[in-house]
C-alpha positions in Angstrom: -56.6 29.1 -12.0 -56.5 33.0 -12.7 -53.8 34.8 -13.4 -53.1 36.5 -10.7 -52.8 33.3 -8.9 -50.0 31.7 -11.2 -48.1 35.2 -11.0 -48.0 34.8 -7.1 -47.0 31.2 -7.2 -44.6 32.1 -9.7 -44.6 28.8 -12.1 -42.5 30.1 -14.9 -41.5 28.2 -18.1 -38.2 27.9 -19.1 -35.6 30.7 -20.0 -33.0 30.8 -22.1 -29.0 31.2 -21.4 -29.8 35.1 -22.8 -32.9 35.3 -20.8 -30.6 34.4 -17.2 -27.6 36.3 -18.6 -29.5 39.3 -18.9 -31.3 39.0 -15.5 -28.0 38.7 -13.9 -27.6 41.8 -14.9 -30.8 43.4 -13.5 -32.9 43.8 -17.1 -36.1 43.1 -16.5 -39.3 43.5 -18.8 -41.6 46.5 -18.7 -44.6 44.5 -18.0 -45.2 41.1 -17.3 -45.8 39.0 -20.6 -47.9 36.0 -20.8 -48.6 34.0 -23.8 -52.2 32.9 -23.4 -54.3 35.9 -24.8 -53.7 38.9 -22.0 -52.4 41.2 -24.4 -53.2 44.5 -22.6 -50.1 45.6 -21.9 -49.2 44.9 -25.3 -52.0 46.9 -26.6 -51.3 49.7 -24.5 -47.9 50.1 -25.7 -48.6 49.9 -29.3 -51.0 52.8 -28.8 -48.9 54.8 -26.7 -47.7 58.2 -28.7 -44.9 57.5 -31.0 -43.1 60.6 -30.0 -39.8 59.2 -28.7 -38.1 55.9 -29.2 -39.4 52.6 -27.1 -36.2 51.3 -24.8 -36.9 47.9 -23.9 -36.1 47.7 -20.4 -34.8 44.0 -19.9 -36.3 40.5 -20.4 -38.2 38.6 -17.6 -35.9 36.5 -16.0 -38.3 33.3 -15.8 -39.8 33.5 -19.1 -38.5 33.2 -22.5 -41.6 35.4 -23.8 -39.6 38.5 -25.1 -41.8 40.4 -27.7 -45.2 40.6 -28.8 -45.1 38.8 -31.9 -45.1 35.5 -30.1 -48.5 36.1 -28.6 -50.8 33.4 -30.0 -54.1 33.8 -27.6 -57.6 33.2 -28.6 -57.9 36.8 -29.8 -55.3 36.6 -32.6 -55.7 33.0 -33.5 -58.5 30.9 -34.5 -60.9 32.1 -37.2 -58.2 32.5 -39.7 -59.4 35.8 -41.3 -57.9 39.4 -40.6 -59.4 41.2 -37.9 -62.0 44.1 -38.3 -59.7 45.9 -36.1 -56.7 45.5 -37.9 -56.6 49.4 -40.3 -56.9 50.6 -36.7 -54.2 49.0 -34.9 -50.8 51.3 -35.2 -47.9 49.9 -37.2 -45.3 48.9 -35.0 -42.7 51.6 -34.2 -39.4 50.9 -34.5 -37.5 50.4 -31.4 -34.8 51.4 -30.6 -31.4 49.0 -30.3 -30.7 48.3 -26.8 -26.6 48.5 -25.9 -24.8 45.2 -26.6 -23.2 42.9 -23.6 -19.8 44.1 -25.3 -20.4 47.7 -26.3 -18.5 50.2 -24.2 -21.7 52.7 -23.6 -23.6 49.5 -21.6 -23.1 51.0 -18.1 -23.7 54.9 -19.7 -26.8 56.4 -18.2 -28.6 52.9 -17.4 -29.5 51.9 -14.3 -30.3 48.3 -13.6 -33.0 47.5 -11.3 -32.3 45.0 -8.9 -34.5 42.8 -9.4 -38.7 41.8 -8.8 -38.8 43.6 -5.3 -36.9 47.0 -6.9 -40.7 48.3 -7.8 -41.4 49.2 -4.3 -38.6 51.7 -2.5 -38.8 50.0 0.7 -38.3 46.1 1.6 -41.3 44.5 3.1 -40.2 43.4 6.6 -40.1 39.3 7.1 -39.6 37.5 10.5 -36.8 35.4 10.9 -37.4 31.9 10.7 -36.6 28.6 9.7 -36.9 26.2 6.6 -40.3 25.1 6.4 -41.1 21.7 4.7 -41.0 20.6 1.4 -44.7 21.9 -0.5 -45.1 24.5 2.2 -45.3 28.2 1.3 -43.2 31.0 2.8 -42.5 35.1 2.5 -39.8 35.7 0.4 -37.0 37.3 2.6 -36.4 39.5 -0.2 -40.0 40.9 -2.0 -42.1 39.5 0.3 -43.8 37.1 -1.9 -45.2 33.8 -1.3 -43.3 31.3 -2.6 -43.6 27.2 -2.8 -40.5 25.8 -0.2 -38.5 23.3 -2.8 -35.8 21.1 -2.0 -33.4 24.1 -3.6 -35.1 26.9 -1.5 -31.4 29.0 -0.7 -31.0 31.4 2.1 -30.8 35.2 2.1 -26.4 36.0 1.7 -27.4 39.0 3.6 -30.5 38.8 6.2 -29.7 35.5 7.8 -32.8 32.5 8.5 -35.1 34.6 5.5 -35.1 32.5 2.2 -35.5 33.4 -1.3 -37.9 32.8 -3.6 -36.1 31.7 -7.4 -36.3 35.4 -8.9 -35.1 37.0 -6.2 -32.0 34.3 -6.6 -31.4 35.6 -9.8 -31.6 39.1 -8.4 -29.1 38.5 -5.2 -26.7 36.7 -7.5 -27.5 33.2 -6.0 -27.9 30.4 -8.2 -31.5 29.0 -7.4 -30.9 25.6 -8.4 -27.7 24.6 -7.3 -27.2 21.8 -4.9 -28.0 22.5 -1.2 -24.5 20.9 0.3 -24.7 18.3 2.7 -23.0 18.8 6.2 -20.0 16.2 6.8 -21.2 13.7 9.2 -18.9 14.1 12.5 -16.6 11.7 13.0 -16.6 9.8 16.4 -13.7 10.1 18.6 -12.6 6.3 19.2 -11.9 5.0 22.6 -8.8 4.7 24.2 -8.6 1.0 23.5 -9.8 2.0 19.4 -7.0 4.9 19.2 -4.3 2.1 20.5 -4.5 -0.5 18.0 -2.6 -0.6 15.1 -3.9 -1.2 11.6 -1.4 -2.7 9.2 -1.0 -1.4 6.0 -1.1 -4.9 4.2 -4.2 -6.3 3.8 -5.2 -10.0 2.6 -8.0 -12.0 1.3 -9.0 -15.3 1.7 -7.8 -17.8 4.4 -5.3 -16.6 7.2 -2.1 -18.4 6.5 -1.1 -21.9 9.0 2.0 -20.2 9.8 0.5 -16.7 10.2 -2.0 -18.5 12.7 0.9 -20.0 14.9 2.9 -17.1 15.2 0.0 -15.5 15.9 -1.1 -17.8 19.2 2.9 -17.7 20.3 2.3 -13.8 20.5 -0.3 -13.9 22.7 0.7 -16.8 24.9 4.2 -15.5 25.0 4.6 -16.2 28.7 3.6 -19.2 28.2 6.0 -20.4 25.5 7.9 -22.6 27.6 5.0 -25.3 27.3 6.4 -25.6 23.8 9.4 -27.6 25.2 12.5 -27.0 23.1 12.1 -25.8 19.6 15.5 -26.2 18.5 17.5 -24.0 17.0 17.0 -24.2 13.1 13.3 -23.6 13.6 14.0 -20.9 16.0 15.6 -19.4 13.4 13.0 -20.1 11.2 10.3 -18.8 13.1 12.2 -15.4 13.6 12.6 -15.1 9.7 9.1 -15.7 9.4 7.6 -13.3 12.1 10.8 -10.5 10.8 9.1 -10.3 7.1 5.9 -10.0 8.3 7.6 -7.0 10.2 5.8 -8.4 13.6 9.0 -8.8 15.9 8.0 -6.6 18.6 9.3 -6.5 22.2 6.4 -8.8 23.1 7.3 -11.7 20.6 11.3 -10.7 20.5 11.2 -12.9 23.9 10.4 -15.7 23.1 14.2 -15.5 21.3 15.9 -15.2 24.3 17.4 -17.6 27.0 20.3 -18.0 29.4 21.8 -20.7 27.3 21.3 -19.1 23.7 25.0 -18.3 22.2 23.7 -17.3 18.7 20.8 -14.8 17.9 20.0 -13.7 14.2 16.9 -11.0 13.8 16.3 -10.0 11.2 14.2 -6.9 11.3 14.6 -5.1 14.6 12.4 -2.1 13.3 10.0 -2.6 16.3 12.5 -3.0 19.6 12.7 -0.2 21.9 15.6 0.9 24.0 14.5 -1.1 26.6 14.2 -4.5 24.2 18.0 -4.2 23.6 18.4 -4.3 27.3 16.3 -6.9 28.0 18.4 -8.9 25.4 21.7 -8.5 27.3 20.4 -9.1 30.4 18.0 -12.2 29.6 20.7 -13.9 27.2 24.3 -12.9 28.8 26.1 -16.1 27.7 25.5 -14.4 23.9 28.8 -15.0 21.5 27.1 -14.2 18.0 24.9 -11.5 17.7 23.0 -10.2 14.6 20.6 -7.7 14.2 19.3 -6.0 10.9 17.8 -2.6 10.7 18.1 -1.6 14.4 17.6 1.7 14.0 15.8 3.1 18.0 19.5 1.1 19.3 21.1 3.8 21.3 24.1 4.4 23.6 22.9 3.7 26.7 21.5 0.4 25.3 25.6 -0.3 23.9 26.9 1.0 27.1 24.6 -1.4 28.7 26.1 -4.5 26.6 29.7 -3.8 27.6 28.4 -4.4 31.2 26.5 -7.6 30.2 27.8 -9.4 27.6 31.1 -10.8 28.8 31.5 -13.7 26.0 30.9 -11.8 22.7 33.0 -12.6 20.3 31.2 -11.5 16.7 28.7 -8.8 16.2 26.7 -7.6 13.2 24.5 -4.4 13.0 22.8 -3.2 9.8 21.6 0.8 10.6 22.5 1.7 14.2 22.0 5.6 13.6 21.6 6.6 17.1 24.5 5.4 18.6 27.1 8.2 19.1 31.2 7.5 20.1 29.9 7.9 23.8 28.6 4.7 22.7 31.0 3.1 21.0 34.1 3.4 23.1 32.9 1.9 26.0 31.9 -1.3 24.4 35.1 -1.4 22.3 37.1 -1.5 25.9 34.9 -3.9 27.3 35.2 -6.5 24.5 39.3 -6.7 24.6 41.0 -9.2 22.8 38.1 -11.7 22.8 36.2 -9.6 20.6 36.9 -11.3 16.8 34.5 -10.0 14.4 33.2 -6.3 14.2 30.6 -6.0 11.0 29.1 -2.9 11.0 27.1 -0.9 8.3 25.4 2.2 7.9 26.5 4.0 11.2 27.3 7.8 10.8 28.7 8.4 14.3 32.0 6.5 14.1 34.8 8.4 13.4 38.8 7.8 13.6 38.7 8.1 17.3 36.6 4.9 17.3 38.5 2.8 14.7 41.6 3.5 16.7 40.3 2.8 19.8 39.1 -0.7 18.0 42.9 -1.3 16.8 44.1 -1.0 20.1 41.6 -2.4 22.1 41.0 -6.0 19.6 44.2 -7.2 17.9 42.6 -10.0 17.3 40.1 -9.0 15.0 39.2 -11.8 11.7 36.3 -9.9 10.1 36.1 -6.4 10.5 33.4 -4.5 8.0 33.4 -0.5 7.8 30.9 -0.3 5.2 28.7 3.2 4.3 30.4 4.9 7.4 30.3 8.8 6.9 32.8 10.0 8.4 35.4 7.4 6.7 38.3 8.5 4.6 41.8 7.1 3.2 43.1 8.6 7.2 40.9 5.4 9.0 43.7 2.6 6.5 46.3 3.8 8.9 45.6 2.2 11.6 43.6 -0.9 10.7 47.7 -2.2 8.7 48.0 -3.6 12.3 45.1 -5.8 12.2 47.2 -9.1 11.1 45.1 -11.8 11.3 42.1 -10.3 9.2 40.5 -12.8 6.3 37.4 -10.7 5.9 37.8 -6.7 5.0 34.6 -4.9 4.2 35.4 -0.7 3.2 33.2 -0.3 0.8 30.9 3.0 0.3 33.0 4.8 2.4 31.9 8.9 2.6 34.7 10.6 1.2 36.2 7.7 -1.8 39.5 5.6 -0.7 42.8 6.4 -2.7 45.0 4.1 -4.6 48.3 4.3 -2.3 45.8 4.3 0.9 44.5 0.6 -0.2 48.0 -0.5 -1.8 50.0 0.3 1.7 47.0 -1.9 3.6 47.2 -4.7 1.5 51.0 -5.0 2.0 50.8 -5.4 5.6 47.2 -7.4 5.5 46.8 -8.9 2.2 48.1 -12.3 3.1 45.7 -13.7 5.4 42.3 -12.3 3.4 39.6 -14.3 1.9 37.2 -11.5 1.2 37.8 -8.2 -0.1 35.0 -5.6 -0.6 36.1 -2.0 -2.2 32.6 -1.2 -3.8 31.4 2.2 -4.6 35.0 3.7 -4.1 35.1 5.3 -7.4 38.3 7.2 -7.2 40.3 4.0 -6.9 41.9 2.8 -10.5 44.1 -0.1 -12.4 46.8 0.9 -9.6 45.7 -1.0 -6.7 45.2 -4.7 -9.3 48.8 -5.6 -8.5 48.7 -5.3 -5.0 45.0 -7.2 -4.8 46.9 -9.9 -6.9 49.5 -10.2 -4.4 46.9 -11.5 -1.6 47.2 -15.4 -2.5 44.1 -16.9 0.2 42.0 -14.8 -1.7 38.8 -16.3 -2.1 35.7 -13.6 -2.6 36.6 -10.2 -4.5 33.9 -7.6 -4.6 34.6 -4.4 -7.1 31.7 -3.0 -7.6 31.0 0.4 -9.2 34.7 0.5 -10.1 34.2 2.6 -13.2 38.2 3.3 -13.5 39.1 0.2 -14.1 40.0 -0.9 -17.5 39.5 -4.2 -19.9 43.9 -4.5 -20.4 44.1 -4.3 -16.4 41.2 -6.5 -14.9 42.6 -9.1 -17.7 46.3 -8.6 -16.2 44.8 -8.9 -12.6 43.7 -12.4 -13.4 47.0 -13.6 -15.1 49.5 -11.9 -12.9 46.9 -13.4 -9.4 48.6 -15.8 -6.5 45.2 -16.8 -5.6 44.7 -20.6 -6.8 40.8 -19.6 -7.4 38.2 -17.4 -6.7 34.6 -18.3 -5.5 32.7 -14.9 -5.8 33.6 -12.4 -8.3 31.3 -9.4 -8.3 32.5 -6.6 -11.6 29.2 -4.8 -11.4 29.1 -1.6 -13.5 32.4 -2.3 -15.5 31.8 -0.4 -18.3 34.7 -0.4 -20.0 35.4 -4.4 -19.1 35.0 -7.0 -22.1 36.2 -10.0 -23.8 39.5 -9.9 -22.4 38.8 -9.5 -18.8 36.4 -12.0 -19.0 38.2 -14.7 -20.4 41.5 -14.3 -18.2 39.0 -14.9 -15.3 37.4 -18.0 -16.8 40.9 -18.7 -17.6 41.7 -18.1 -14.1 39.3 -19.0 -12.0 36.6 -21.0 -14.3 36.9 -24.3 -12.5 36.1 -22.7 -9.3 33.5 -19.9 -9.4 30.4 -20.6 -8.2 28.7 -16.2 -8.0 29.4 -14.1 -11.0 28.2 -10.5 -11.6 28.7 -9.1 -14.7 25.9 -6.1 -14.6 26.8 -3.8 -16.8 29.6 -5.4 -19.2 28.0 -3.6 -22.3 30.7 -4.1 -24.6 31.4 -8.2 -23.9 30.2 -9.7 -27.1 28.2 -12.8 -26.9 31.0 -15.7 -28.2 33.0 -14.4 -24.9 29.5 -14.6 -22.6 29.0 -17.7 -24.3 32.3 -19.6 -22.7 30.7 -19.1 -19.1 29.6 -22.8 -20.0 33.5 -23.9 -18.6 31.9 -23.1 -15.5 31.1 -26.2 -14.3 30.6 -24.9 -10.5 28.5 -22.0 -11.6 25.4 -21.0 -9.2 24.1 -17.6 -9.6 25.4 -15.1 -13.0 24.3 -12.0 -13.4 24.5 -10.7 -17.3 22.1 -7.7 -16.5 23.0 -5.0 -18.9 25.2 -7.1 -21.1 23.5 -6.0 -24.7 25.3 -9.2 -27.0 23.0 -11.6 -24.8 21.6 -14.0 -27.0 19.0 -16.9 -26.5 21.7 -19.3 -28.1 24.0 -17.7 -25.0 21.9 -18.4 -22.7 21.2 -22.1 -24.6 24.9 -22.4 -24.0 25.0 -21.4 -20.5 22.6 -23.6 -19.5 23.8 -26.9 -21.2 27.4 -26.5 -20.3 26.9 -25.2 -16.6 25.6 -28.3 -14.2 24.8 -26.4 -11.2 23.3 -23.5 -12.1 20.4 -22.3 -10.3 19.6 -18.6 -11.1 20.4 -16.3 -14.1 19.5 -12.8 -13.8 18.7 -10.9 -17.3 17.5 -7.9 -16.9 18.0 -5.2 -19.8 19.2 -7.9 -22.0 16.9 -6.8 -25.1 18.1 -9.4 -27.3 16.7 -11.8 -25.7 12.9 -13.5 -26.4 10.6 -15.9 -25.1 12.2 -19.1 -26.5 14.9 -19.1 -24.0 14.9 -22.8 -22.6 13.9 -24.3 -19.8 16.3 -26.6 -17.3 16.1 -28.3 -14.2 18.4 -27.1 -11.6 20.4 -29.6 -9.7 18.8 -31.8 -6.5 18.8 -29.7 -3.4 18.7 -31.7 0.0 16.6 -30.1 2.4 17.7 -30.7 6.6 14.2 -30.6 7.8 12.7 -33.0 5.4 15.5 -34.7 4.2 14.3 -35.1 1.1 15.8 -33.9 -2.8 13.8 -32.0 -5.0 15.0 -30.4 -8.5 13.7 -27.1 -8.8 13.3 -25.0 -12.4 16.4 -22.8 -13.2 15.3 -19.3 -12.3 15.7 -17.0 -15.2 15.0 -13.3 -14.0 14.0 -11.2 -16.1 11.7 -12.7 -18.8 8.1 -12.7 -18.3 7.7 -16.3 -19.4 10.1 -17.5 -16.6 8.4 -15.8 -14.0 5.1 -18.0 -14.0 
């Protein structure tokens, strides 16, 4: 193959990083350079006259041949004897030192050339066209060169559908062998039917679930539930808890829990009704006394004012999260319930104000459980009213949005105290040691929630517990009493130790173990909660565990004393209804890693 033939098909060797840096920059070599014996142009230079310095113009930017001393052809190399020639041959002159990449002068009378197609003033003219094939030749768009098309081959930046050849890359400032990117495949619009179903976030391996299977053929054969015959109610109920977890109660399989007949309804994850699913639950099960629904956060007003048209025997009902309904809302159903209406549990509603809690007073004087809890408009101005609520046992104001003041709660619990079996004041933390005596003075007191109390003191929960009427409490939850210790805690074992069957003592931090360790009195002890409490010991829990029969859960966590030696116990027989059967079931110990396999 001649020369002139690889020059045109341009196969170069490879460069160095100074070799591409430098043709970057447009600084090309003089003459072309070879290294297999052509070594005219050398020649010619080292006889040119030596008056005046030799610049070297630039390197070639596909070849790392850069000076003459490299050349190693036939000519030079083989005999291993001088040359005849060699007295006639010139010395070499030095050259001079081209301007460094960093020197301030490199720009100063030096013109780059732009690269292989800059010896010819004009730009040969090439057709617009497209990509030929792999191994096919084309015209370089910019020196008009015949080039082989690679898999690399990149487009003119400037003359659009003409391609470069890989020095004239260099030249343009494109790199020749970067990837060629690859357009993102479109992505087909689904079909109407496609765009409407619903993918759930949750996915599982393995076999589909027995019960996931059932609830699955009573959602599609909803109409047709009645074939079932009567379910009953327990596994109604059952059934609702199982399709609410898998957050699947939808209006379509919300149905199948309504009937003329139904008095009670418990769902238990309402996320999915509608407007019109609330309505449909009125209408379809008007003989309705107990109603509760969790998170039912799309029920509005016009669904409420639709109730206190339809439900005319409702006498308890429970919402967790109605955020749309407003006091248009509200009243109206109030009205309509009258005296019949007995318990009123709401939580988390932002719309009811004092308007609304006056309106109850008036409207239900017969109120037994009334619960105000994480209402945002609520302040110590809402007690006023509710001291004429007499026959209250449950009382629920915790997490109000502006905190409840001592003589507020005090004044209440002098008209109402009597008759109560469960007080909640949790997360008021402006309420102190103040309002003990006057919780002490209500003696049917059975369930005493005082959360996130953090004013209250070891010297007056521990007078609390001597000083109470109440002949025993059941539930005791002291979560977050920082500064409560051995003395609080042993006037309530003292107190109420033969009794207690829930016990939260998160956060008692300064309770030292002997005192934790007494909790073993507690013969009717279910669920404790030591979460937080530093002095826990494994001989604590040892103790705990031996002296408390019925114990079925003990929760742990932060308790850093503790290891992995903390026993083992079996919990006490628990009859199941549906089998009726007894099984005895492992103590549940949250919060070490052993316990939870």
């Amino acid at each position: 193959m001649s020369r002139a033939r690889r020059s045109a098909g341009s196969v170069r060797g490879p460069s160095s990083a100074l070799t591409s840096f430098l043709a970057n920059l447009g600084v090309e070599p003089s003459a072309q350079l070879t290294t297999w014996g052509n070594t005219s142009a050398i020649n010619a230079t080292d006889h040119a006259p030596a008056d005046g310095p030799e610049v070297m113009d630039g390197i070639d930017p596909a070849g790392s041949v850069t000076a003459r001393n490299v050349v190693a052809g036939p000519s030079r190399v083989g005999e291993g004897t001088p040359s005849d020639h060699e007295d006639d041959v010139a010395p070499p002159r030095k050259r001079l030192r081209g301007a460094s990449v960093d020197s301030e002068d490199l720009d100063a009378d030096f013109e780059p050339k732009s690269g292989p197609a800059a010896a010819s003033s004009s730009k040969p003219a090439v057709a617009p066209t497209d990509l030929a094939n792999i191994g096919e030749f084309m015209n370089c768009g910019e020196c008009g060169k015949r080039f082989t098309v690679t898999a690399y081959t990149k487009e003119h930046p400037n003359q659009p559908m003409t391609w470069l050849c890989v020095d004239c890359c260099y030249a343009v400032g494109v790199d020749p062998f970067a990837k060629p990117k690859k357009a993102a495949a479109k992505k087909k619009a689904g079909g109407k039917e496609d765009r409407g179903k619903v993918v759930h976030y949750e996915t599982r391996k393995g076999a589909t679930p027995l019960g996931d299977i059932c609830i699955g053929i009573i959602g599609r054969f909803i109409e047709d539930v009645e074939q079932l015959g009567d379910i009953g109610s327990i596994n109604l109920d059952k059934v609702c808890r199982i399709i609410s977890k898998s957050r699947r109660l939808a209006p379509e399989t919300a149905a199948l829990f309504y009937s003329a007949d139904r008095q009670e309804l418990s769902m238990y994850d309402c996320t999915n009704l509608v407007q019109d699913s609330y309505i449909s639950m009125a209408k379809l099960c008007p003989n309705m006394e107990y109603l509760y629904l969790n998170l039912c956060g799309q029920l509005t007003t016009d669904s409420l004012i639709s109730w206190s048209k339809t439900f005319k025997r409702l006498r308890r009902i429970e919402l967790f999260a109605p955020f749309l309904v407003r006091k248009e809302g509200w009243l109206p159903f109030i009205k309509s319930m009258g005296k019949r209406l007995e318990g009123f549990l709401i939580t988390q509603s932002p719309r009811i104000d004092l308007e609304v809690v006056e309106k109850l007073v008036a409207c239900c004087p017969n109120l037994t459980e009334l619960r105000l809890c994480e209402i945002g408009h609520m302040n110590s101005d809402f007690l006023r009213p509710l001291g004429k609520l007499r026959h209250l046992t449950l009382l629920d104001l915790s997490a109000p949005g502006t905190t409840l003041s001592d003589q507020s709660v005090i004044e209440l619990l002098e008209d109402i105290g009597n008759n109560l079996h469960t007080l909640n004041l949790s997360d008021n933390p402006g309420l102190t040691n103040e309002i003990v005596p006057a919780i002490a003075t209500c003696s049917n007191l059975r369930r005493l929630y005082l959360k996130h109390l953090v004013e209250l003191t070891d010297d007056g929960v521990a007078q609390f517990f001597r000083t109470s009427l109440s002949p025993g409490f059941e539930t005791i939850d002291l979560e977050k009493g920082h500064e409560l210790g051995d003395g609080a805690l042993r006037a309530l074992i003292a107190h109420s130790g033969h009794s207690i069957e829930q016990l939260n003592l998160l956060g008692w931090r300064k309770c030292p173990a002997d005192a934790l360790a007494e909790l073993r009195s507690c013969k009717h002890l279910r669920e404790l909660n030591l979460g937080w409490c530093r002095n826990v010991t494994d001989f604590t829990l040892k103790d705990i565990l031996e002296g408390c029969n019925e114990i079925e859960q003990i929760r742990v966590w932060g308790c850093n004393l503790l290891s992995d030696a903390v026993p083992r116990k079996k919990g006490v027989k628990v009859r199941d209804v549906v089998d009726s059967g007894e099984r005895a079931n492992l103590v549940k110990v949250i919060g070490i890693e052993t316990h939870a396999i």
